[in-house]
C-alpha positions as CSV (number, residue, x, y, z in Angstrom):
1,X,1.3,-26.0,16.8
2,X,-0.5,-23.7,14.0
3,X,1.4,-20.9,15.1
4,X,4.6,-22.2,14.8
5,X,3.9,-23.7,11.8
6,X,3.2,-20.6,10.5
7,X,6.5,-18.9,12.0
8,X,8.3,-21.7,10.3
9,X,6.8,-21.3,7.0
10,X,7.1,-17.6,7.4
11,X,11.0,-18.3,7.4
12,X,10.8,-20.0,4.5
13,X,9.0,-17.7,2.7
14,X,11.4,-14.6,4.0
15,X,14.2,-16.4,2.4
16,X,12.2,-16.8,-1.3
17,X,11.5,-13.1,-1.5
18,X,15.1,-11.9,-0.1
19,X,13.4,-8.5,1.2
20,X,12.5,-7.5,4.9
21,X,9.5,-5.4,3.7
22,X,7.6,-8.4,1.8
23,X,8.0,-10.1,5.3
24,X,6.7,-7.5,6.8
25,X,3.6,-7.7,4.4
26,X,3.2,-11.1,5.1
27,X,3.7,-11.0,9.0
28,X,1.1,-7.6,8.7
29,X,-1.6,-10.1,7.1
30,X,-1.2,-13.2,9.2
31,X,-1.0,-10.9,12.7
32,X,-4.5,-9.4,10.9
33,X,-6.2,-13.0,10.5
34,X,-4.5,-14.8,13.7
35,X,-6.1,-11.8,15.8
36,X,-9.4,-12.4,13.8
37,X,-9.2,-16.1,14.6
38,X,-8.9,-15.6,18.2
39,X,-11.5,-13.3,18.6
40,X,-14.6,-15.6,16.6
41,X,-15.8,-16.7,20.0
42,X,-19.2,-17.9,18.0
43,X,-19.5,-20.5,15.5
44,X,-22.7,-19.6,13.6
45,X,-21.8,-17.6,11.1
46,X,-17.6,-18.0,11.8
47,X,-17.3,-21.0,10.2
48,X,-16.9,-19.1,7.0
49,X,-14.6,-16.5,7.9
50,X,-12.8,-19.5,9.8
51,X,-12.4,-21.4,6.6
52,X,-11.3,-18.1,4.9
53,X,-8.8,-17.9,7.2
54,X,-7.2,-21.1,7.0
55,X,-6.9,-20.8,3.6
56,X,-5.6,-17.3,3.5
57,X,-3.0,-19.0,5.3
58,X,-2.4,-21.6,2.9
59,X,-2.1,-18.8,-0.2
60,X,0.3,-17.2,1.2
61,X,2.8,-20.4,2.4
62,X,2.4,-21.7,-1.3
63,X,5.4,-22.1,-3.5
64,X,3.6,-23.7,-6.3
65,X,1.5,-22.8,-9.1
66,X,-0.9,-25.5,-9.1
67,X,-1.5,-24.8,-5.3
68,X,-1.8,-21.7,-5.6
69,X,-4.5,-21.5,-8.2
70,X,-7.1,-24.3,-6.5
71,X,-6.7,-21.8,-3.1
72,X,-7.2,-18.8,-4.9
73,X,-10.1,-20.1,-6.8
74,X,-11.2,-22.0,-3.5
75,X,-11.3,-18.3,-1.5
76,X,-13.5,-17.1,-4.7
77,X,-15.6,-19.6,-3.6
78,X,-16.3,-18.3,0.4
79,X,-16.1,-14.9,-1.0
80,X,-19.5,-15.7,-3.2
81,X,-21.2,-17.4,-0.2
82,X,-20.3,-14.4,2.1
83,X,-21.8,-11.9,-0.4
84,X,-25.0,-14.5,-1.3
85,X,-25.3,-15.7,2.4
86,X,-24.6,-12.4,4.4
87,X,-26.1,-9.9,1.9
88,X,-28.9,-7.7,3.0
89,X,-30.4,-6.4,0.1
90,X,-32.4,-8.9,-2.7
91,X,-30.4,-7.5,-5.3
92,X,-27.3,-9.5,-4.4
93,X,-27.5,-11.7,-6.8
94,X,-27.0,-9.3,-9.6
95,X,-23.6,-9.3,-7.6
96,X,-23.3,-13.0,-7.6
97,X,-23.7,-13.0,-11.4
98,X,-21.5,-10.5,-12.2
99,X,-18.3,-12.2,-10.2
100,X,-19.5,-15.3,-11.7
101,X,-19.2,-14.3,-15.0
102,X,-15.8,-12.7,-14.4
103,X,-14.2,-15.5,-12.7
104,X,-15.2,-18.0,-15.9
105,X,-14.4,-15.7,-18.0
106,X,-10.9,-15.1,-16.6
107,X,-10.0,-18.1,-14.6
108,X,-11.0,-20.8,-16.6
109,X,-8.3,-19.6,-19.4
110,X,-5.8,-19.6,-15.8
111,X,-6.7,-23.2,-15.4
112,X,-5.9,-24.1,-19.4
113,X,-2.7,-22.6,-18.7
114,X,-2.1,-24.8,-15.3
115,X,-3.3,-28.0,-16.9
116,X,-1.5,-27.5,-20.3
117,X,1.9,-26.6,-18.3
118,X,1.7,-28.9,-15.0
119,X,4.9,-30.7,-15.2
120,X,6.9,-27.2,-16.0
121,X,4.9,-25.4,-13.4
122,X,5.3,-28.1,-10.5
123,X,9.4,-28.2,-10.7
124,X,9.7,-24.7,-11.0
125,X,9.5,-22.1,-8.0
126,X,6.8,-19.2,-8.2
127,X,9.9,-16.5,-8.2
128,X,12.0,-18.0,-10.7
129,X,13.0,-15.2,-13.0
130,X,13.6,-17.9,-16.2
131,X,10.7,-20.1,-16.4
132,X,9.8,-20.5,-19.7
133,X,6.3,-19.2,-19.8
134,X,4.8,-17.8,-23.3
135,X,3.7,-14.2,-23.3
136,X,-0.2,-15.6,-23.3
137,X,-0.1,-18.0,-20.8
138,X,1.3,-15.7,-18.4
139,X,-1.2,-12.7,-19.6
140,X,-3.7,-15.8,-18.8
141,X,-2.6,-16.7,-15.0
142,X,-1.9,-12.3,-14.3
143,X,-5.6,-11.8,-15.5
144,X,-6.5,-14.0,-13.0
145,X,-5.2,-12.0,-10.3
146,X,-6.1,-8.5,-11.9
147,X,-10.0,-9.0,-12.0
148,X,-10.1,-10.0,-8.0
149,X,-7.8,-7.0,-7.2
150,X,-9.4,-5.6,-9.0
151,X,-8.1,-3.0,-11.7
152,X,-9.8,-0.7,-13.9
153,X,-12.5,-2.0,-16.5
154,X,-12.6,-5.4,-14.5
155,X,-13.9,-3.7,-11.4
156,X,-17.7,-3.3,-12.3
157,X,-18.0,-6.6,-10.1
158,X,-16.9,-4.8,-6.5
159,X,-19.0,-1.8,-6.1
160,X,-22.2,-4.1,-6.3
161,X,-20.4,-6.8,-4.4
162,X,-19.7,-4.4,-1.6
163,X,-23.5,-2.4,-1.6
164,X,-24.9,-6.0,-1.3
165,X,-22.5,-7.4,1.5
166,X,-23.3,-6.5,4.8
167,X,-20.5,-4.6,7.2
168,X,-18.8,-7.5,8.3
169,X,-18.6,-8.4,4.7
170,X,-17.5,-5.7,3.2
171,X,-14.2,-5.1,5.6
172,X,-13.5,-8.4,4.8
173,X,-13.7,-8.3,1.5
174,X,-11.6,-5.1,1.2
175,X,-9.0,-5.7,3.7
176,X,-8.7,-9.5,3.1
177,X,-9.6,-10.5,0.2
178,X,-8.6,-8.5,-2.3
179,X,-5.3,-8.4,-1.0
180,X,-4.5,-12.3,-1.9
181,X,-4.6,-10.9,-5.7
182,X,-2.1,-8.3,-4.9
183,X,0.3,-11.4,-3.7
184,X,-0.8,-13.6,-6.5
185,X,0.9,-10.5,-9.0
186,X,3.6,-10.0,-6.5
187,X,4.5,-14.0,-7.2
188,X,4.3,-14.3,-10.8
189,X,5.6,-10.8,-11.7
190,X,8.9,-11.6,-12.4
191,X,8.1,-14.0,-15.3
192,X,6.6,-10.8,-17.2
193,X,9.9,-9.5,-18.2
194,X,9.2,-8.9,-21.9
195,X,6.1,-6.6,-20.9
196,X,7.5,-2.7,-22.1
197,X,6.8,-0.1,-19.4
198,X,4.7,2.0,-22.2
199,X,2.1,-0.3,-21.8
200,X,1.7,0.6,-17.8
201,X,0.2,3.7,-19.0
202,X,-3.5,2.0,-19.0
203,X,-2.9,1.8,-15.0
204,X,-1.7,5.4,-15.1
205,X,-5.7,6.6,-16.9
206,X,-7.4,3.9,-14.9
207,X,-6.6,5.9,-11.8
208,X,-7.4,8.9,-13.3
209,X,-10.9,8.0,-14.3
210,X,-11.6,5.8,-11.1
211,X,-10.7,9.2,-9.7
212,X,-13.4,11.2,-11.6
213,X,-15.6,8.9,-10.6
214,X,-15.2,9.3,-7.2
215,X,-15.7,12.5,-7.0
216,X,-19.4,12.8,-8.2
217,X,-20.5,9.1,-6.4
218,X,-23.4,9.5,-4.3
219,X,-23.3,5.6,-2.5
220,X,-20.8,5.9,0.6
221,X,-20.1,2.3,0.3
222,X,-19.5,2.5,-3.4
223,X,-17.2,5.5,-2.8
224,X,-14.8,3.4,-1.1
225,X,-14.8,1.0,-2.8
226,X,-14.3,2.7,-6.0
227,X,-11.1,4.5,-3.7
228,X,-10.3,1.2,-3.8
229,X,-10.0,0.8,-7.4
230,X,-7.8,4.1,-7.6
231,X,-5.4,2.4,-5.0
232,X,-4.7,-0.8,-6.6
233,X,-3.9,0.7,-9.9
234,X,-1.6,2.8,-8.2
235,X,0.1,-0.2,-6.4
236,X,0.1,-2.2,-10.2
237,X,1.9,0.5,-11.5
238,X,4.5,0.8,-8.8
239,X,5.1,-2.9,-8.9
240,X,5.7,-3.3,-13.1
241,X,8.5,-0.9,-12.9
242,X,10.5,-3.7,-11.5
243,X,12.4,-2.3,-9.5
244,X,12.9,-2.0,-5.8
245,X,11.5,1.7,-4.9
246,X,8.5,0.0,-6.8
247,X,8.2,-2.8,-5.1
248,X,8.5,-0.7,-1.6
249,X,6.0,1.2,-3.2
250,X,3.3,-1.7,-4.1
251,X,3.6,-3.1,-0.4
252,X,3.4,0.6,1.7
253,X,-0.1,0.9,-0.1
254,X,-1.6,-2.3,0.0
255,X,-0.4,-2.5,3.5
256,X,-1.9,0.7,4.4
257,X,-5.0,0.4,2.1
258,X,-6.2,-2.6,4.4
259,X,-6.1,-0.7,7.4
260,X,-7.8,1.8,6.0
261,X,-10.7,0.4,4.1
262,X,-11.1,-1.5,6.9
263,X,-12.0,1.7,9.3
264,X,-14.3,3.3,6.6
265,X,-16.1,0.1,6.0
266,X,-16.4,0.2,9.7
267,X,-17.4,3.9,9.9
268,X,-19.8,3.8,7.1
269,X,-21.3,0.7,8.6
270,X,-21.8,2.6,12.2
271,X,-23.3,6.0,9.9
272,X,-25.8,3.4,8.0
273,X,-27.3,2.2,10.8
274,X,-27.5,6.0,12.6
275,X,-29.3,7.3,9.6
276,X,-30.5,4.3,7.1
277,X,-29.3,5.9,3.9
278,X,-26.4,5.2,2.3
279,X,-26.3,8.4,0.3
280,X,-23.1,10.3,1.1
281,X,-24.8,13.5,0.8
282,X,-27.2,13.0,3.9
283,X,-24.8,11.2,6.3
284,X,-24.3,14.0,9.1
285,X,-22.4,13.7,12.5
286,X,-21.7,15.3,15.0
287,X,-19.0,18.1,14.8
288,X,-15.6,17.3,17.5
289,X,-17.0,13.9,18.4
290,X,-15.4,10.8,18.4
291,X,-17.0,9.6,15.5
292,X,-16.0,12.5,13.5
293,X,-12.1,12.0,14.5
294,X,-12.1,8.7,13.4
295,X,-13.6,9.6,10.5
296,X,-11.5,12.2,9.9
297,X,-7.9,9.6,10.4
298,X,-9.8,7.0,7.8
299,X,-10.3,9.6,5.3
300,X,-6.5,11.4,5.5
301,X,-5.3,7.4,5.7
302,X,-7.0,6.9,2.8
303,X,-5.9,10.4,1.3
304,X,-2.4,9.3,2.1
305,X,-1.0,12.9,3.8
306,X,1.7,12.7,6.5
307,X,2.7,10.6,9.0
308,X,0.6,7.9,7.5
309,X,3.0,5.3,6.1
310,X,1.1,5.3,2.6
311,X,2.3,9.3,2.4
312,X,6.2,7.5,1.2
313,X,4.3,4.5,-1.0
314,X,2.6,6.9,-2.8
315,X,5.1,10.1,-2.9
316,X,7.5,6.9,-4.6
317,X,4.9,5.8,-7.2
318,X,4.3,9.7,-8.3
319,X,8.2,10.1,-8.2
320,X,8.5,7.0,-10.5
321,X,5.6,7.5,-12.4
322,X,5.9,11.4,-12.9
323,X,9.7,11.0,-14.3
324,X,9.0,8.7,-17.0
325,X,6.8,10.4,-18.7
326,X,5.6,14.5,-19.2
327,X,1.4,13.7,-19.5
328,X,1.8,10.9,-16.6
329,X,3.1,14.1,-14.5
330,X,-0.1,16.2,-15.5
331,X,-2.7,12.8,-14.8
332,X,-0.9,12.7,-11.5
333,X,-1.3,16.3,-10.6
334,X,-5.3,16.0,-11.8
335,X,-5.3,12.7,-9.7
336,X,-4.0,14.6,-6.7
337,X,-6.5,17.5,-7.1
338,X,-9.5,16.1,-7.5
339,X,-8.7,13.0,-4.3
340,X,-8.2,16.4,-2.1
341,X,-11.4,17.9,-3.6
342,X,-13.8,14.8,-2.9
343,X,-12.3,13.6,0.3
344,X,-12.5,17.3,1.5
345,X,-16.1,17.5,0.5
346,X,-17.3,14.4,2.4
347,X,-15.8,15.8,5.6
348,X,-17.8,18.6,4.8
349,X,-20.9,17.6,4.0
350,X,-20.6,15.3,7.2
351,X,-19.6,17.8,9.2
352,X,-21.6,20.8,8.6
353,X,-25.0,21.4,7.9
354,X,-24.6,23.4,4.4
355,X,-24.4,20.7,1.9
356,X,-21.7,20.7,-0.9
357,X,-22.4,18.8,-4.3
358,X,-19.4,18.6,-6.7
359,X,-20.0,20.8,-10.1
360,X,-18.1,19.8,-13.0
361,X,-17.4,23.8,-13.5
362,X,-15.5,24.0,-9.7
363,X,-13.7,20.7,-11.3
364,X,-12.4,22.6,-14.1
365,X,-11.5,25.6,-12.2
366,X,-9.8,24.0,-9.9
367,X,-8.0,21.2,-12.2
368,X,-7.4,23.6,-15.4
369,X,-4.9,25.9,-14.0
370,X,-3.1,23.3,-12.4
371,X,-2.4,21.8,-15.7
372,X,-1.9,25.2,-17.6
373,X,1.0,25.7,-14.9
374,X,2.4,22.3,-15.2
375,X,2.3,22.8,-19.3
376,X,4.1,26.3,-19.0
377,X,6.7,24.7,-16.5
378,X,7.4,22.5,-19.3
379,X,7.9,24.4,-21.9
């Protein structure tokens, strides 16, 4: 009965977004959480991620503001007991406080803006291109979503909430999760059609500088979740353009994104426990074994090379991105340059015995001349 249910709802929600590859987002999540269901054979510590589940469920069948704001704010709720109740470490709530005080800081305002519009909101549909929604009340409800995603300068919450979360945690959290805020912008986008593209250039140096940071992290699990930072802004970008290569765009890589956090989560997990340290710099592996393979697929998912299906979501956002504007082409190419240089280093420095620290010098050499070249193109 839940399954068809679901199938039936699914329909319904196919024919509100008019476009096979949002269903196939939607189908990708629920075949995620119905196979997650099915295999909780315990109920101990499952009665969480059950509840998550249910309501995940519920997120995404919801056509109405209201709804959807007391189940988003009701999975921030389960997401705060999974990082207080499965965390290892006695510093998780320093985690705890810090989502705290970014969900009252931003949701709250969200709530004003539900209670103050109710009737509007209720008799409207979530894709209706002209609802009448003031430019603050709708910079109110997409803040919302932004800081769970998250994007840059609201994301100092994730890297502590994932070091604190244990495995378990933390692929649920990335592959899960986050995702529901990608939907929630997905749903109310159209009603932001005043916003100018100019001002999608803050996405454009968030990636940049999640980027840079990447490259000289020494926490494994903070690397990827900072990766997962650079992602999301990348996906927000693709998705304000309004347009459909965007939108095919925004769904490749959040699509792809959860698979892949998911395996190095999963990897870093199985590395923590082989050498207790989470320090990128001292987790070695065996060179050719199976370990190192599966590394090795995670990382060039995540890196987003051919025949991964991210390689066309993100060879569309740098296509769209790279056209508009002459200095958005040179961020891309450093953004390019230095994802090759740390994702190449980690494979190294888990692969081989010589260790290999980043230099901000081999940065400059390698992401100088690169620019230089682009510059003299352009002239």
């Amino acid at each position: 009965m839940i399954i068809m249910f679901l199938l039936i709802k699914t329909l319904k929600v196919y024919v509100m977004f008019k476009s096979w590859l949002n269903l196939f987002l939607l189908i990708m999540m629920v075949i995620w959480l119905l196979l997650n269901f099915l295999s909780l054979m315990t109920w101990s510590k499952n009665l969480l991620v059950n509840s998550m589940m249910i309501i995940i469920w519920l997120f995404f069948i919801s056509n109405s503001v209201s709804l959807l704001y007391i189940i988003y704010e009701s999975i921030m709720l389960l997401m705060i007991l999974l990082i207080v109740g499965w965390g290892l470490n006695p510093y998780k709530f320093n985690a705890f406080m810090y989502l705290m005080a970014y969900s009252m800081l931003f949701s709250l305002p969200a709530m004003m803006v539900v209670l103050v519009n109710y009737q509007m909101l209720l008799t409207y549909n979530l894709m209706a291109k002209n609802l009448n929604v003031s430019v603050l009340s709708f910079i109110m409800l997409m803040m919302m979503f932004l800081v769970k995603m998250p994007v840059f300068f609201l994301h100092y919450w994730l890297p502590k909430a994932h070091v604190e979360a244990s495995t378990t945690g933390s692929i649920i959290l990335a592959s899960g999760l986050l995702k529901l805020g990608s939907v929630g912008v997905f749903k109310i986008m159209n009603w932001g059609n005043f916003i100018k593209l100019s001002n999608y250039s803050f996405f454009v140096v968030g990636t940049f500088v999640m980027s840079l940071c990447c490259l000289f992290q020494t926490d494994f699990k903070k690397l990827i979740a900072l990766t997962s930072v650079v992602h999301m802004n990348m996906s927000l970008t693709s998705i304000f353009y309004s347009s459909v290569s965007g939108l095919k765009s925004f769904t490749m890589i959040n699509v792809i994104h959860s698979i892949s956090s998911f395996m190095l989560f999963y990897l870093a997990g199985m590395l923590m426990v082989f050498s207790k340290t989470r320090l990128v710099y001292l987790q070695m592996m065996l060179k050719f074994s199976l370990l190192f393979y599966l590394f090795m697929c995670a990382i060039f998912m995540n890196l987003s090379v051919p025949p991964f299906f991210s390689f066309m979501g993100e060879l569309i956002y740098y296509s769209l991105v790279s056209v508009s504007n002459y200095i958005y082409l040179c961020l891309n190419l450093m953004i390019l340059v230095i994802s090759l240089m740390f994702s190449l280093l980690l494979v190294n420095n888990m692969s081989m015995k010589k260790i290999v620290k980043p230099m901000l010098s081999s940065l400059m050499c390698l992401v100088l001349p690169s620019v230089m070249g682009v510059m003299l193109w352009l002239n």
